[in-house]
TORKOLRO-551703 format. One record per residue: x, y, z of N, C-alpha, C, O, CB in turn. Coordinates in steps of 0.05 Angstrom, whole numbers, padded with zeros to 5 digits, always signed. Last residue first. Glycine has a CB too. Example, Ala and Ser with C-alpha at 12.3 -4.5 7.8 and 13.67 -1.06 7.14 Angstrom:
BEGIN
+00257-00045+00142+00273-00021+00143+00258+00001+00157+00268+00023+00161+00282-00012+00114/+00264-00114+00156+00246-00090+00156+00264-00066+00156+00285-00066+00169+00226-00089+00181/
end
This chain:
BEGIN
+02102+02207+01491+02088+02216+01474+02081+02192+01461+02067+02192+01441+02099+02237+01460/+02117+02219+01559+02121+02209+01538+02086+02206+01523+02063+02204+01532+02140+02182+01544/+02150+02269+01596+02122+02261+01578+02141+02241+01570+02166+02240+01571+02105+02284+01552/+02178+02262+01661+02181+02264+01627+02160+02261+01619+02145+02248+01634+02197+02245+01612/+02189+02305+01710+02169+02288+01704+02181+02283+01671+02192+02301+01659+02137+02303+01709/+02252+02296+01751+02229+02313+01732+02207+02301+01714+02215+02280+01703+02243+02329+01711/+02240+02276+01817+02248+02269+01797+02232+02285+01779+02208+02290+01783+02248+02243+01795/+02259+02285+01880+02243+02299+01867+02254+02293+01841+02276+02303+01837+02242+02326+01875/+02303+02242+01931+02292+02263+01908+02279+02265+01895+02275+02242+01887+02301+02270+01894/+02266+02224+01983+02278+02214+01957+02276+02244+01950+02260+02262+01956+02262+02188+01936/+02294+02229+02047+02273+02230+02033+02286+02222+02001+02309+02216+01996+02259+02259+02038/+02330+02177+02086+02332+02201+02071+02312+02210+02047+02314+02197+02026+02358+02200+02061/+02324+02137+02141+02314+02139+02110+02329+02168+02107+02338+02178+02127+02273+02139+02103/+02383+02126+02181+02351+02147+02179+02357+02149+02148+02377+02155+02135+02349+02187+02200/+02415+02057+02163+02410+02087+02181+02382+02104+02178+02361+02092+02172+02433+02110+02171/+02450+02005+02162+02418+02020+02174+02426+02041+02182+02441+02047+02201+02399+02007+02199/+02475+01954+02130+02471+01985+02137+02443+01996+02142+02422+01994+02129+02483+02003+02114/+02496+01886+02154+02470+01915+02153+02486+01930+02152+02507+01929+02165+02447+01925+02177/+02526+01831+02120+02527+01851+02142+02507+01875+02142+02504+01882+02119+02555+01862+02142/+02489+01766+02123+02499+01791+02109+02505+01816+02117+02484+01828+02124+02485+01797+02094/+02471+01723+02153+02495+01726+02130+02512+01754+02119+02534+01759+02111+02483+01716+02105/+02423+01746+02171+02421+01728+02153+02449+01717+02133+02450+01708+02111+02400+01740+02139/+02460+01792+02192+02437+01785+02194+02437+01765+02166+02450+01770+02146+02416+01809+02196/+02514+01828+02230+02505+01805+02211+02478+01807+02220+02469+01815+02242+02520+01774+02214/+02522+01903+02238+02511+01883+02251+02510+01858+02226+02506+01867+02204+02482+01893+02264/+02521+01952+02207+02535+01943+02217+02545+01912+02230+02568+01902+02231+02531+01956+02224/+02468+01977+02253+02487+01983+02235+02516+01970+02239+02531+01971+02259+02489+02011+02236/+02442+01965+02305+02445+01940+02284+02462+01949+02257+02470+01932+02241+02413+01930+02274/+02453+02002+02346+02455+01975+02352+02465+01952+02321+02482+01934+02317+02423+01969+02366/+02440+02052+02312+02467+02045+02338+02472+02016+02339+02494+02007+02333+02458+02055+02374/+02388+02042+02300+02405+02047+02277+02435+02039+02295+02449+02020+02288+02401+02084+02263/+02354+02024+02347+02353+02002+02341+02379+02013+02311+02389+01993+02301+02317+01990+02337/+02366+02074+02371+02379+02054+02386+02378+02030+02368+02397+02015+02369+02367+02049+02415/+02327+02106+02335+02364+02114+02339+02372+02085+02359+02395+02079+02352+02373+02154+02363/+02279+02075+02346+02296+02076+02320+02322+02088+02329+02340+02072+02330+02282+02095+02295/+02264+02081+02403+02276+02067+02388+02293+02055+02370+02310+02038+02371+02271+02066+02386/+02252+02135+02393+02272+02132+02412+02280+02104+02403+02303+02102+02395+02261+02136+02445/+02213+02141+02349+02229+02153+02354+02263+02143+02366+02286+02142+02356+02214+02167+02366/+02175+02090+02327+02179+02100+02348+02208+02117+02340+02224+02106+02325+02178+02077+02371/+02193+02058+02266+02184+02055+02292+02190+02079+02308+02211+02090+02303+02195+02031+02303/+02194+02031+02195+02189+02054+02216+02180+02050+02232+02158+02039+02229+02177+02073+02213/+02242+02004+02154+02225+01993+02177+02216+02023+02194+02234+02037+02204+02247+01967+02200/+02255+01983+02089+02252+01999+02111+02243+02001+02127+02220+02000+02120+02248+02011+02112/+02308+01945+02048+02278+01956+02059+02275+01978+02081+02294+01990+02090+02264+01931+02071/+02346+01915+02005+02343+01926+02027+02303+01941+02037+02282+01942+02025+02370+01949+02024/+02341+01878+01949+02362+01875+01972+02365+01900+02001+02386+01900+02014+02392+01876+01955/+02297+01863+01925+02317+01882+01918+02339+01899+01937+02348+01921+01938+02302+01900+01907/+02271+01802+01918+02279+01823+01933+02299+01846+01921+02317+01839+01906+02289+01811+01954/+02229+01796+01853+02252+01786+01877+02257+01813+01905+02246+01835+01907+02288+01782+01855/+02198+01803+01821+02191+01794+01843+02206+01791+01867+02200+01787+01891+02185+01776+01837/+02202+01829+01767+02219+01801+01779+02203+01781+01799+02197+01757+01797+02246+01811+01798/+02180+01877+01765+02190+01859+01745+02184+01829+01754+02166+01814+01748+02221+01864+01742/+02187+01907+01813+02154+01903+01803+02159+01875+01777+02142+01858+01774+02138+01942+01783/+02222+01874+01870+02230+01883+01843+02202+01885+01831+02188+01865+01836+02252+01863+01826/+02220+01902+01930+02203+01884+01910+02215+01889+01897+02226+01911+01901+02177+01884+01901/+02226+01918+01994+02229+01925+01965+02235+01906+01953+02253+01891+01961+02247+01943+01957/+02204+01906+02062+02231+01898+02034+02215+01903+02016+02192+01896+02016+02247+01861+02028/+02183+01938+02117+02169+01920+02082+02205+01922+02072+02223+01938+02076+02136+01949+02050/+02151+01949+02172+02159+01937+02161+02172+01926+02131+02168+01902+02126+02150+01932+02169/+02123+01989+02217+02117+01979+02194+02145+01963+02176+02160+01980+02167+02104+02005+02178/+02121+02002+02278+02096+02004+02264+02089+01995+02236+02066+01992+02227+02090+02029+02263/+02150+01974+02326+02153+01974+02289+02122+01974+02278+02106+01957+02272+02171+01940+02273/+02169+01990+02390+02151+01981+02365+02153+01991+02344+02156+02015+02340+02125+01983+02367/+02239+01973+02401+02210+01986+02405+02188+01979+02377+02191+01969+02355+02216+02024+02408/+02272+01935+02398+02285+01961+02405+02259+01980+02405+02263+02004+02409+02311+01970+02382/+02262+01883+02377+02277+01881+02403+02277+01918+02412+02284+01923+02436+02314+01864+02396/+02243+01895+02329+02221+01892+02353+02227+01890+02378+02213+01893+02398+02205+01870+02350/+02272+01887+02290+02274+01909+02295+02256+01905+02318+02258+01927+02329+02270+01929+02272/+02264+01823+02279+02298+01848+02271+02293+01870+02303+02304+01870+02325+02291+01880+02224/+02213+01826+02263+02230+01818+02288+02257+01826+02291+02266+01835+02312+02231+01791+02291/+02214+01857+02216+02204+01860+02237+02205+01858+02260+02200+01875+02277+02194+01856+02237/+02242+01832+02182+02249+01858+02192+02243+01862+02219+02257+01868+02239+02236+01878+02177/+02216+01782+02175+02240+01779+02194+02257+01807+02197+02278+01808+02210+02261+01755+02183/+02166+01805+02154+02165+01793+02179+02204+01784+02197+02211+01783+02220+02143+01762+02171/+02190+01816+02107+02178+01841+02123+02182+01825+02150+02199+01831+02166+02142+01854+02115/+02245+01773+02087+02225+01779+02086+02206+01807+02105+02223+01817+02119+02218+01755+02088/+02310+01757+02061+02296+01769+02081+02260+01770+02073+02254+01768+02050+02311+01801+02085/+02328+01724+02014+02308+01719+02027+02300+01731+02046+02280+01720+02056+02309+01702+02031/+02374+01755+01996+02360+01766+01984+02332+01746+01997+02311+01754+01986+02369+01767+01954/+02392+01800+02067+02397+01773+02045+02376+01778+02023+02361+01798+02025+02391+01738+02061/+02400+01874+02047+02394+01851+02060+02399+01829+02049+02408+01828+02026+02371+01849+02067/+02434+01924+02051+02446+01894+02044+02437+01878+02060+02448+01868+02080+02475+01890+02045/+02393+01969+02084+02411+01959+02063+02424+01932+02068+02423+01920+02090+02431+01978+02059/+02347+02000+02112+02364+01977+02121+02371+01965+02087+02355+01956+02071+02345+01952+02145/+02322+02060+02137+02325+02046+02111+02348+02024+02119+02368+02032+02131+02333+02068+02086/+02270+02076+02183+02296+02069+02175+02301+02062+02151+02281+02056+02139+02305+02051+02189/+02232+02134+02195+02236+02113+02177+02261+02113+02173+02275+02132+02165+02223+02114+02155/+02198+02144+02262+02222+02162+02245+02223+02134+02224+02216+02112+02234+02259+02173+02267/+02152+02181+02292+02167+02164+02286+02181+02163+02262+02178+02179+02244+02157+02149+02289/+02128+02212+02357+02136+02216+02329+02152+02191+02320+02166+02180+02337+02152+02242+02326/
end
């Protein structure tokens, strides 16, 4: 089973691939990605990485907290999103 991290205050040049390796020391990363601005383009300063179970709690222990690129991490277990009400627009 595998579990999705959410990693906050990234630099704003992180990219998926340096999640990736980030996170590859602590088991396999089935996926990778930083959040896009759809606007901009830019980064939107954190992302999410899902791997392996056992991993992920060692790779949240280990790197919460932790510098990367300059910038200190928060990583912990994603939290689903809330359920937003739909609006028409007319």
């Amino acid at each position: 089973m595998s579990k999705n991290i959410y990693v906050g205050n990234l630099a704003w040049g992180a990219t998926d691939e340096d999640l990736n390796d980030l996170f590859a020391d602590y088991g396999e990363v089935e996926s990778a990605r930083v959040i896009m601005d759809r606007e901009t383009g830019r980064s939107r300063g954190f992302g999410f990485v899902e791997m392996e179970e056992q991993g992920a709690d060692q790779a949240i222990e280990a790197l919460n907290g932790s510098s990367f690129m300059g910038r200190t991490l928060r990583v912990n277990e994603a939290q689903p999103r809330p359920s937003r009400p739909r609006t028409r627009r007319f």
